[in-house]
C-alpha positions as CSV (number, residue, x, y, z in Angstrom):
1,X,-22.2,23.4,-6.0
2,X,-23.3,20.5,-7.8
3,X,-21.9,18.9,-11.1
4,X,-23.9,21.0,-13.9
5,X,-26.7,19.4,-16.3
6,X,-25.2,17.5,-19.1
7,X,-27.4,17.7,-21.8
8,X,-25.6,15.2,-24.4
9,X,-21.7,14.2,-25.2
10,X,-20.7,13.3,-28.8
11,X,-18.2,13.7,-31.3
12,X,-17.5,16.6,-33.6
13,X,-16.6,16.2,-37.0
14,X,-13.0,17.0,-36.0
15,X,-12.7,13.8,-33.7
16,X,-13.0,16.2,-30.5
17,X,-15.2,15.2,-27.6
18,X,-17.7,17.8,-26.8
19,X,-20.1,17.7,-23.6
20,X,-23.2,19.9,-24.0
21,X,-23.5,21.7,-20.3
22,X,-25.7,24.2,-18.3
23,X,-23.1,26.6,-17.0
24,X,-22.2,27.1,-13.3
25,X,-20.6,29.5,-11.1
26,X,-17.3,27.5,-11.9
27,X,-17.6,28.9,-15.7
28,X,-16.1,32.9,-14.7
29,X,-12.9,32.4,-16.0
30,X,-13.9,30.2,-19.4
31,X,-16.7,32.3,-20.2
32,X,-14.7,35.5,-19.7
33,X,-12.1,33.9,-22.3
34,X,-14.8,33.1,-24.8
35,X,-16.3,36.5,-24.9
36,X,-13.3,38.0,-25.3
37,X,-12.2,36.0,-28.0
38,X,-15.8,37.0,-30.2
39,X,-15.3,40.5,-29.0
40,X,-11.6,40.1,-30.8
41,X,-12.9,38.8,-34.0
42,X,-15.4,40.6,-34.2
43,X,-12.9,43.7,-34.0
44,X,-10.0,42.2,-35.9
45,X,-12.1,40.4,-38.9
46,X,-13.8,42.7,-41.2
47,X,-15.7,40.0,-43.2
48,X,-17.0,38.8,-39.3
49,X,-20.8,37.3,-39.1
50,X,-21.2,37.9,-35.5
51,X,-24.4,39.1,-34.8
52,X,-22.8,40.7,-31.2
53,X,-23.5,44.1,-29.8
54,X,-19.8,44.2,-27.7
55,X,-18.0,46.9,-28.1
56,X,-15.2,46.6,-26.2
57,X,-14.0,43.7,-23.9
58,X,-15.6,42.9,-21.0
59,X,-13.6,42.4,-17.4
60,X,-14.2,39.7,-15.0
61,X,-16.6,42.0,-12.6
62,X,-18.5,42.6,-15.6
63,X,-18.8,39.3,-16.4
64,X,-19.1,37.9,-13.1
65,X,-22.6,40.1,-12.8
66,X,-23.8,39.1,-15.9
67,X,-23.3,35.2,-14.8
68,X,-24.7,35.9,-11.5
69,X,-27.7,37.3,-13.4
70,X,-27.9,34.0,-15.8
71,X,-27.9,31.4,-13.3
72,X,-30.5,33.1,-11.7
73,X,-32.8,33.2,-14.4
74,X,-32.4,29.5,-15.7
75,X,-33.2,29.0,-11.8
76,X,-36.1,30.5,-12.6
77,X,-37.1,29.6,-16.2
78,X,-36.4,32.8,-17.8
79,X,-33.4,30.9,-19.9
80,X,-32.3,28.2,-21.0
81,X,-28.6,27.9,-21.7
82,X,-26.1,25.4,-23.2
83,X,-22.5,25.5,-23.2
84,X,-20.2,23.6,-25.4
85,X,-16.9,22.6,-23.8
86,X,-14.0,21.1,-25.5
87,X,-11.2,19.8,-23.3
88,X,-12.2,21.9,-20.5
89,X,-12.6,25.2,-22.9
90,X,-15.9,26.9,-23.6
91,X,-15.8,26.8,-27.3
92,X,-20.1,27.8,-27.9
93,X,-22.7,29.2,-25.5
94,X,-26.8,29.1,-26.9
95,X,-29.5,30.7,-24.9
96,X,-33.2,30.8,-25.6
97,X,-34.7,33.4,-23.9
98,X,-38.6,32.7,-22.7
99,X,-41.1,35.9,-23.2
100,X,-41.3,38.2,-20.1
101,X,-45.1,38.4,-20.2
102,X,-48.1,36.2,-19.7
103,X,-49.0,36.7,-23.4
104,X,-45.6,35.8,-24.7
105,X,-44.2,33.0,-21.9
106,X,-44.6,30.7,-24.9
107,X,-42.2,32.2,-27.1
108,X,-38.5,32.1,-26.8
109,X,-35.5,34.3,-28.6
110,X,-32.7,32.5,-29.3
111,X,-28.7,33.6,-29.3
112,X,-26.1,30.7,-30.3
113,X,-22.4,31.6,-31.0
114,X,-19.6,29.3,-31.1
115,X,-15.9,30.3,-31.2
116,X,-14.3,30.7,-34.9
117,X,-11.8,28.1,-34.3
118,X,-14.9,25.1,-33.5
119,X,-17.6,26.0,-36.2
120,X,-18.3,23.8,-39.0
121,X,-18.0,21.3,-36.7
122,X,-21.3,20.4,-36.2
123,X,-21.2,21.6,-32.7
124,X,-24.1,24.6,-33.1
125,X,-25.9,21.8,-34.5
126,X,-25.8,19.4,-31.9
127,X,-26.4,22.6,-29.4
128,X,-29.6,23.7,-31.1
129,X,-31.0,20.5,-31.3
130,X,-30.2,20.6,-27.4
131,X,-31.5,23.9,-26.9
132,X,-35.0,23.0,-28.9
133,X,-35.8,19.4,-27.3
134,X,-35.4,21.3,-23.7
135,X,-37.7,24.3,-25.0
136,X,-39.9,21.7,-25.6
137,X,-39.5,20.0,-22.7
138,X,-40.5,23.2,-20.4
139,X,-43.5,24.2,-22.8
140,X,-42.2,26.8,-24.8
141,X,-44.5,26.5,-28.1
142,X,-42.4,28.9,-30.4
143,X,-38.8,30.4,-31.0
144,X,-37.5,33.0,-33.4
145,X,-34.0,33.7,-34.3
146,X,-31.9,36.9,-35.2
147,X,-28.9,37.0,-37.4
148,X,-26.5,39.0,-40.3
149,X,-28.3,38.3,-43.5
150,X,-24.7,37.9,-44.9
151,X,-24.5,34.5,-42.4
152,X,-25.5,31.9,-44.7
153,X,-24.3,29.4,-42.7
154,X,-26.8,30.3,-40.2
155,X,-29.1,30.3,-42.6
156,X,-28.6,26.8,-43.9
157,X,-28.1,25.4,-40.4
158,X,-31.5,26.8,-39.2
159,X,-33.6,26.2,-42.0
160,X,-32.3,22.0,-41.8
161,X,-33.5,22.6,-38.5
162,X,-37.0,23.8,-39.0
163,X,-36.9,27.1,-38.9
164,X,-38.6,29.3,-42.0
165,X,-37.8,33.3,-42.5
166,X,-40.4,35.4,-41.0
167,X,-38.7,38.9,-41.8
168,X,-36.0,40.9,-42.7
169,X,-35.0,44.0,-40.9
170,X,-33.2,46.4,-43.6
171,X,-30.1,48.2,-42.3
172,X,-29.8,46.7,-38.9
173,X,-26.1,46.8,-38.6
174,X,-23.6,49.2,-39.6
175,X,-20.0,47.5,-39.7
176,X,-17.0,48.9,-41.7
177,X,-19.0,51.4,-43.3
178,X,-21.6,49.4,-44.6
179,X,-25.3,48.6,-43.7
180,X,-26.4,44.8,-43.1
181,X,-29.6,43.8,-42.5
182,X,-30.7,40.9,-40.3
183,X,-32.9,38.0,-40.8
184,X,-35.8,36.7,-38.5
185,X,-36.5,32.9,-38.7
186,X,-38.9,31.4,-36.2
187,X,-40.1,28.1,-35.8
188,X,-42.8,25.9,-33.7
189,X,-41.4,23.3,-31.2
């Protein structure tokens, strides 16, 4: 297989180089790693903003389906998908998912977690500002955006970005014996 899509290299406000990257078969083992490690925190830290649904960890079969299943739809413009690397380590992955149907091709969902050890780096940044220009680029027209209400870092980093809240759905989450809702932002491209 070919050398994957390089959507922009710069540096984080650590000093790190980070390459922004469509994955590739090649990513198994790294992207195995990174899921793990949310699945982990999200386990192990009580206080936790991940906005995941895994439950347990996942295995490499698992996770060789699901990238199987991912390549194939950016092949065929269901998603877009960036990957932050670090030295060779997956350290954020941001999809924006386009609308199944005819009415809603024009709309995309997007998903953008990066590892606890690499944010407030300005990497989700950088990978959002990725993630939209391509949007753009293959005529999405609109994108909305899920997370904890309890995130404010998402919420500052999104609304810099364009992005104004469209909703609030009370309750959505029930972590450590508590009830979270989530915010809805959306934006146009």
């Amino acid at each position: 297989m070919g050398k994957p899509r390089v959507f922009g290299r710069f540096i984080a406000h650590n000093r790190t180089r980070v390459v922004l990257r469509e994955p590739e078969s090649e990513d198994l083992e790294g992207l195995l790693a990174f899921v793990n490690e949310l699945v982990t925190e999200k386990k192990e830290d009580k206080n936790s903003q991940l906005f995941t649904g895994f439950e347990s960890r996942f295995d490499r079969r698992q996770e060789s389906k699901w990238l199987r299943e991912l390549l194939a739809r950016i092949r065929d413009g269901g998603v877009l998908c960036v990957l932050a690397e670090v030295d060779g380590e997956i350290v954020g992955n941001g999809e924006i998912v386009r609308g199944e149907y005819a009415e809603t091709r024009h709309h995309g969902r997007l998903a953008l977690t990066i590892d606890e050890t690499h944010r407030g780096l300005g990497i989700g940044r950088e990978m959002l500002k990725a993630l939209l220009t391509e949007a753009g680029r293959v005529g999405l027209k609109t994108v909305h955006v899920e997370f904890l209400s309890t995130n404010k870092s998402a919420l500052r980093a999104y609304r810099k970005t364009g992005f104004k809240k469209v909703g609030t759905i009370p309750k959505k989450v029930y972590r450590n014996g508590t009830f979270v809702d989530s915010l809805i932002m959306a934006r146009d491209l």
